[in-house]
MIFI-575988 format. One line per 4 residues: number of its first residue (from 0); for each residue x, y, z of N, C-alpha, C. Coordinates in Angstrom, 3 decimals. Layout:
<zamis>
NUM> X,Y,Z,X,Y,Z,X,Y,Z; ...
</zamis>
This chain:
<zamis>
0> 0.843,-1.183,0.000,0.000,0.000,0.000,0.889,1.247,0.000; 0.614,2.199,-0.572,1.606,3.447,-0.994,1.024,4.631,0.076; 2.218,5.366,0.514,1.632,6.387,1.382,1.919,7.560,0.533; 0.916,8.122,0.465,1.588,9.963,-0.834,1.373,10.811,0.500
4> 2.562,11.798,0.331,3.020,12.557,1.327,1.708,13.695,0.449; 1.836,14.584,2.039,0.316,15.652,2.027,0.796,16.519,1.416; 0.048,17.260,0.633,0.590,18.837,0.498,0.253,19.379,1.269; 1.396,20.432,1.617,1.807,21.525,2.259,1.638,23.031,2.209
8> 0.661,23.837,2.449,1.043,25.068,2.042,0.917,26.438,2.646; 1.747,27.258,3.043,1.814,28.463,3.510,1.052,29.446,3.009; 0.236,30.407,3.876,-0.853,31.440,3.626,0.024,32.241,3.363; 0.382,32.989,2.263,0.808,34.104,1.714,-0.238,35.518,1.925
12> 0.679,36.866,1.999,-0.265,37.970,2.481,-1.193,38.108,1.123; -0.989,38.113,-0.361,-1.362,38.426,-1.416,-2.720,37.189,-1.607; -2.702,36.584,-0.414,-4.116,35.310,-0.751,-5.092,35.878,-0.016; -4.686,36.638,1.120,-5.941,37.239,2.267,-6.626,38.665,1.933
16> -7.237,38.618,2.640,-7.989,40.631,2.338,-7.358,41.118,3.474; -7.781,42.332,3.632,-7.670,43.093,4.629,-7.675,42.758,6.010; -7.933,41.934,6.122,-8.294,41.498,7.686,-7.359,40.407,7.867; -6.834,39.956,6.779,-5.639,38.587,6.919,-6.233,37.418,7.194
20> -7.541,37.329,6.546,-8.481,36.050,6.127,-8.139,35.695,4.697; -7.599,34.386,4.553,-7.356,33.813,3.938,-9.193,33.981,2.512; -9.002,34.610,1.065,-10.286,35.221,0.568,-10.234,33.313,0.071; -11.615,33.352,-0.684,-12.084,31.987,-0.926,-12.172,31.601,-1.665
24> -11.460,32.465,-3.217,-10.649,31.699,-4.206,-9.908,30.989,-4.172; -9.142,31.216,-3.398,-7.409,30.726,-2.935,-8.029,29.094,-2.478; -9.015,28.860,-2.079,-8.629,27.472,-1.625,-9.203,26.008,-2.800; -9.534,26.848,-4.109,-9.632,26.234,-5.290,-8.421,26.305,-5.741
28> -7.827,27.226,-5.967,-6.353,27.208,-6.248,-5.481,26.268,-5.738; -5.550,25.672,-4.109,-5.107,25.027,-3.256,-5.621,23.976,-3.829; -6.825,23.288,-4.046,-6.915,21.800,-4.257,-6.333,21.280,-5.810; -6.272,22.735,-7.013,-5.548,22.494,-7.840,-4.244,22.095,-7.591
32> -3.428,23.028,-6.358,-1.645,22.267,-6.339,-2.018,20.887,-5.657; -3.112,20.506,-4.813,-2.631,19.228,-4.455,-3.297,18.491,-4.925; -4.047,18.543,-6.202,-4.218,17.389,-7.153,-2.934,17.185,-7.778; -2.514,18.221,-8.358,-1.239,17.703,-9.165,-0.169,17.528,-8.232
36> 0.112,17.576,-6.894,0.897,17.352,-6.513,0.675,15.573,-6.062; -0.784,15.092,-5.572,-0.929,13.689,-5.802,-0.576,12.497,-6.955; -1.203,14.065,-8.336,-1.037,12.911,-9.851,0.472,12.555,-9.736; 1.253,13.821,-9.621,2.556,13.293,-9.908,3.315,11.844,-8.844
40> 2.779,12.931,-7.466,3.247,11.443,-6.609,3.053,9.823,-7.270; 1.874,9.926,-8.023,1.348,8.398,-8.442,1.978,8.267,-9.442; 2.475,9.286,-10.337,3.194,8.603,-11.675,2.450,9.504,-12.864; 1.212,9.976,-12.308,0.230,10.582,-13.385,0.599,12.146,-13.333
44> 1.370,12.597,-13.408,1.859,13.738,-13.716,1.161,14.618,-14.628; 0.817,15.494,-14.833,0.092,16.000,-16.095,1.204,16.943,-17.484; 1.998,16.522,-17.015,2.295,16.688,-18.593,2.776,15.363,-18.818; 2.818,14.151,-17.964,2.606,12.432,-18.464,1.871,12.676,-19.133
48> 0.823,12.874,-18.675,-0.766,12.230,-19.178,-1.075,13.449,-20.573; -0.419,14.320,-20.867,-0.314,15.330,-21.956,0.367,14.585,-23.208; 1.417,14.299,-22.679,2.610,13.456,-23.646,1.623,12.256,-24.612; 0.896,11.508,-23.376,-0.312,10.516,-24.186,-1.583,10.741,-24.677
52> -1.493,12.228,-25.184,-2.498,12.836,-25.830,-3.743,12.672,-24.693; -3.730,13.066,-23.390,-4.839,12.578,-22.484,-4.548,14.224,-21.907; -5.718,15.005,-22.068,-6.234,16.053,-20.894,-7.119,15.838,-19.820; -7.265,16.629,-19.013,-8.526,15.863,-18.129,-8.652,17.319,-17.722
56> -9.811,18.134,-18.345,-10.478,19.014,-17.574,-11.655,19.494,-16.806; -11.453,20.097,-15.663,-11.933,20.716,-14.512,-13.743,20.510,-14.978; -14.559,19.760,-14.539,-16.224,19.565,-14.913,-16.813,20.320,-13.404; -16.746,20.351,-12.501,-17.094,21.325,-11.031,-16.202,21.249,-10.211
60> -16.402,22.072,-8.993,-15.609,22.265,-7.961,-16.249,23.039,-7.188; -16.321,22.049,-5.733,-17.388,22.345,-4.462,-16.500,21.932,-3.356; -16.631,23.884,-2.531,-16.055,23.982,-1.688,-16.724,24.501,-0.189; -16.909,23.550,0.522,-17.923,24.002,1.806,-16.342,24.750,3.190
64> -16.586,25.858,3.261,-16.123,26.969,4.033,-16.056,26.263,5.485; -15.419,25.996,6.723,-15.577,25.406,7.994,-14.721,26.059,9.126; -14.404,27.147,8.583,-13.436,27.691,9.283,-12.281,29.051,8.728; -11.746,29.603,9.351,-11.294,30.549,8.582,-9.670,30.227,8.889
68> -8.950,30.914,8.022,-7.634,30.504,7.930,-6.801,31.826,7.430; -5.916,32.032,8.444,-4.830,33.457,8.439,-3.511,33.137,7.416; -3.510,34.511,7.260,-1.842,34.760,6.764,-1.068,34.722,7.672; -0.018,33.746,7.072,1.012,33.025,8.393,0.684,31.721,8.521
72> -0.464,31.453,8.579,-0.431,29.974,8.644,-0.401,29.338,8.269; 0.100,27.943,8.411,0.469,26.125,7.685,-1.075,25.686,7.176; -0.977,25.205,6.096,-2.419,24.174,6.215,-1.473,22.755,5.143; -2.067,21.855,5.878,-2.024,20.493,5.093,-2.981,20.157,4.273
76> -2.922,19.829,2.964,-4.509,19.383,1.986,-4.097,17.687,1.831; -4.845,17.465,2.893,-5.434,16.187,2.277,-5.874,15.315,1.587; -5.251,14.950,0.310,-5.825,14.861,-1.203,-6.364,13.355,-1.283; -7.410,12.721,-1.923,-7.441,11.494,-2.360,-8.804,11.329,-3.374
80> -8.410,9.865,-4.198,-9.452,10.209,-5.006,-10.348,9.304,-4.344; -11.666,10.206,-5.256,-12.954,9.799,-4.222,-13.719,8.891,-5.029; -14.080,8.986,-6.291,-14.473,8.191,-7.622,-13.697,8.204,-8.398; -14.042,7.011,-9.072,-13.236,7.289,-10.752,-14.081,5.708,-11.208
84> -15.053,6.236,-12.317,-15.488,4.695,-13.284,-14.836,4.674,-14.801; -13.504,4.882,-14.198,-12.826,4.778,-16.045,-13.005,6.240,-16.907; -13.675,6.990,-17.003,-14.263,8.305,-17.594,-14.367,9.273,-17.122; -14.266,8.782,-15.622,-14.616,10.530,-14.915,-13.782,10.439,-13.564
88> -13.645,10.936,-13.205,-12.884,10.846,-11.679,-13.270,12.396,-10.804; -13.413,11.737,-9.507,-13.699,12.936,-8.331,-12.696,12.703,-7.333; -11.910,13.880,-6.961,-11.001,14.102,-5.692,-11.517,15.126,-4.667; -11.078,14.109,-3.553,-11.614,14.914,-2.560,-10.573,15.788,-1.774
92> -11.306,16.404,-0.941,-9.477,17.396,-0.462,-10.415,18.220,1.091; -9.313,18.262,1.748,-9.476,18.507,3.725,-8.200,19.083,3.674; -8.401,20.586,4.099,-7.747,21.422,4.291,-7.738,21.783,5.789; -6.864,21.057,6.397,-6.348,21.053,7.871,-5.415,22.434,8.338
96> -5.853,22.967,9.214,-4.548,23.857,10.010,-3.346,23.419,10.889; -2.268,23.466,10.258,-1.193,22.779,11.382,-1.502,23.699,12.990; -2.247,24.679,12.706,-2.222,25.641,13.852,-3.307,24.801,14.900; -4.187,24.284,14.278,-5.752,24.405,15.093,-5.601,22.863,15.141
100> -5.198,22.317,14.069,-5.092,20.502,13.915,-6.757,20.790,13.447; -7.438,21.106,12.731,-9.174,20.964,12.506,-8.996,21.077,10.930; -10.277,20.423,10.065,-10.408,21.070,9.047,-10.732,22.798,8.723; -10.492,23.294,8.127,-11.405,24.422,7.666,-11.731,24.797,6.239
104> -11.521,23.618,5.498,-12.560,23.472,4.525,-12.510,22.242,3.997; -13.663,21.835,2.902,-13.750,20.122,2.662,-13.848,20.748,1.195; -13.488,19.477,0.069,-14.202,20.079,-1.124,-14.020,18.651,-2.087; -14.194,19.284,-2.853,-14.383,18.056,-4.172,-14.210,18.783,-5.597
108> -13.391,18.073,-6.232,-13.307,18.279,-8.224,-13.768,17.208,-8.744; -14.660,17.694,-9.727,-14.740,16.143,-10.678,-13.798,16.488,-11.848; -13.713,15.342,-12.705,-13.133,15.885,-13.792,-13.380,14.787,-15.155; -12.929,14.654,-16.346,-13.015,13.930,-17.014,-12.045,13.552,-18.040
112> -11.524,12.659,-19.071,-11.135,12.653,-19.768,-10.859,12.479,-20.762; -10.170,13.561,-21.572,-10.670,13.715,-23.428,-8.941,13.622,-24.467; -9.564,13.456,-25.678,-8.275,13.402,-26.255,-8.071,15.141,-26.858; -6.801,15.150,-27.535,-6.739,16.625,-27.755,-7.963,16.929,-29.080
116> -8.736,16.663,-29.275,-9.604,16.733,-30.423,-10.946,17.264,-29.302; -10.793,16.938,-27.946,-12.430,17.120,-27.574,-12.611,15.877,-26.945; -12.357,14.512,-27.508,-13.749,13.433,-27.688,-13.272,12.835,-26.136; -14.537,12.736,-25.504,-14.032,11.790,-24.641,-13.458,10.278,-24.394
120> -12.564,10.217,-23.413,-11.540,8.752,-23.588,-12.278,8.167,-21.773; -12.041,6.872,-22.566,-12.194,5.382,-21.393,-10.918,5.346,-21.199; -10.093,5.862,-20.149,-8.873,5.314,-19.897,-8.758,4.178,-20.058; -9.225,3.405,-19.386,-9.524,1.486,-19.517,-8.528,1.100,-21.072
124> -9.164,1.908,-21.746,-9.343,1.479,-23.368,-7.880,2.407,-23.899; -8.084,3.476,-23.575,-6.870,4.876,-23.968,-5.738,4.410,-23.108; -5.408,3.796,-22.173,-4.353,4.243,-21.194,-4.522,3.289,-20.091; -4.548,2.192,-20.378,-4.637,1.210,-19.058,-3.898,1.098,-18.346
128> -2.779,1.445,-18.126,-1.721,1.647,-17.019,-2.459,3.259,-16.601; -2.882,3.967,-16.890,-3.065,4.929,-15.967,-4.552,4.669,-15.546; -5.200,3.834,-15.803,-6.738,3.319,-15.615,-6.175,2.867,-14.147; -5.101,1.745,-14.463,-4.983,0.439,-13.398,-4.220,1.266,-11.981
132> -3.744,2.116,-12.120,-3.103,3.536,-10.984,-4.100,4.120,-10.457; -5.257,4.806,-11.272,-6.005,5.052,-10.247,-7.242,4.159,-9.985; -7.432,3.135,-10.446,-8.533,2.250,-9.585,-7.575,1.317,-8.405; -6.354,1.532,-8.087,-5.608,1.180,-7.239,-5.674,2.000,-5.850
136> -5.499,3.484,-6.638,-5.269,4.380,-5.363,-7.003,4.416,-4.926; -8.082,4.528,-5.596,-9.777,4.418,-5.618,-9.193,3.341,-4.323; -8.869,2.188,-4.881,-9.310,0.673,-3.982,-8.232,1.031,-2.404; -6.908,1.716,-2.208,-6.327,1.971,-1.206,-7.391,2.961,-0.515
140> -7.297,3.951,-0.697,-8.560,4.626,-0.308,-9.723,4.128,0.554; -10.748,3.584,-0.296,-11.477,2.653,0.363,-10.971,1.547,1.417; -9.853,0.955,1.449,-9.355,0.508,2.604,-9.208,0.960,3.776; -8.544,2.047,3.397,-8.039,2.953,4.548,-8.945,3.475,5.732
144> -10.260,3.712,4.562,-10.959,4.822,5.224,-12.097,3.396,6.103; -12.260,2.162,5.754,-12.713,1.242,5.955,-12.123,0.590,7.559; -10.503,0.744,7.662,-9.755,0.565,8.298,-9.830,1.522,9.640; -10.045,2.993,9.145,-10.243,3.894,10.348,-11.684,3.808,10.546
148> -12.703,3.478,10.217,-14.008,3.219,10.691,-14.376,1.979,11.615; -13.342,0.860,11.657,-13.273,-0.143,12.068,-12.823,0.131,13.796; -11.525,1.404,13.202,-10.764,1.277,14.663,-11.599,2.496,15.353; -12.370,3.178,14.553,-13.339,4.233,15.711,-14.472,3.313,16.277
152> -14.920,2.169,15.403,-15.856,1.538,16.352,-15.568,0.241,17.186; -13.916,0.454,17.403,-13.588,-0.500,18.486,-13.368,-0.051,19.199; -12.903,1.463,19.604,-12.713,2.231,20.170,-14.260,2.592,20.925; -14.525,2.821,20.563,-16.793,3.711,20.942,-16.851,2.178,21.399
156> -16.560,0.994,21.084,-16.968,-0.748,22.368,-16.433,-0.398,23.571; -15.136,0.101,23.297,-14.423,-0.201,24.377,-14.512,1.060,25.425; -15.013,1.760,24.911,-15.296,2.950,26.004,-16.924,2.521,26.577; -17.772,1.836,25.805,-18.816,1.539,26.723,-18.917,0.261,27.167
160> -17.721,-0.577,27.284,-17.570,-1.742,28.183,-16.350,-1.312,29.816; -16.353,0.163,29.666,-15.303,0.573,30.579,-16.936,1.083,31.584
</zamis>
């Protein structure tokens, strides 16, 4: 099982307003560096996936607000993918404060993928080594998160057998 290191990123003054609130463009911008900072971790780099005539562009992006976040401060983005059926893929992303340790925002991209003409591509079919990468990281994912649901509800037994 592969561990991809988090992205990292520092609140710059030119991201906040006046008040040194982090404004709420900036954290679309943010799940853009740590998508590509995941693709590449995996191998899917995007100018890889350029080289094999494969784009994959931006179809929505939903970002629920949970907190506010200063200039000066660390945040970790939490990147992983959330779907993918061969054609489309969704990443999810948790934007943590090294300051607070909390989220303060959650979000999601979908996306899809086309050849340079437009038409849409079945990775499966276009690119099966990059199909078989991310229904890998899809299937780690689902483990993981399967794995920490397991140990919160052995945890919640064992506090009501105390």
């Amino acid at each position: 099982m592969s561990e991809w290191k988090i992205y990292r990123h520092k609140v710059q003054y030119y991201e906040t307003d006046q008040m040194g609130i982090v404004h709420h463009s900036n954290y679309i911008r943010w799940f853009e560096e740590a998508r590509t900072d995941l693709m590449e971790q995996m191998g899917l780099g995007y100018d890889r996936m350029e080289e094999q005539g494969i784009l994959s562009p931006v179809l929505s992006v939903e970002a629920d607000y949970l907190r506010m976040v200063h200039f000066g401060d660390t945040v970790s983005i939490e990147t992983y993918i959330k779907e993918y059926n061969g054609i489309k893929l969704t990443v999810a992303y948790e934007v943590i404060s090294d300051r607070t340790e909390m989220v303060h925002c959650r979000g999601t991209s979908k996306h899809c993928f086309i050849d340079r003409d437009g038409r849409p591509l079945a990775l499966k079919h276009a690119q099966p080594e990059f199909h078989d990468m991310l229904r890998g990281v899809l299937e780690e994912h689902k483990k993981k998160k399967l794995k920490r649901i397991k140990m919160k509800d052995h945890k919640n037994e064992r506090k009501r057998e105390e």
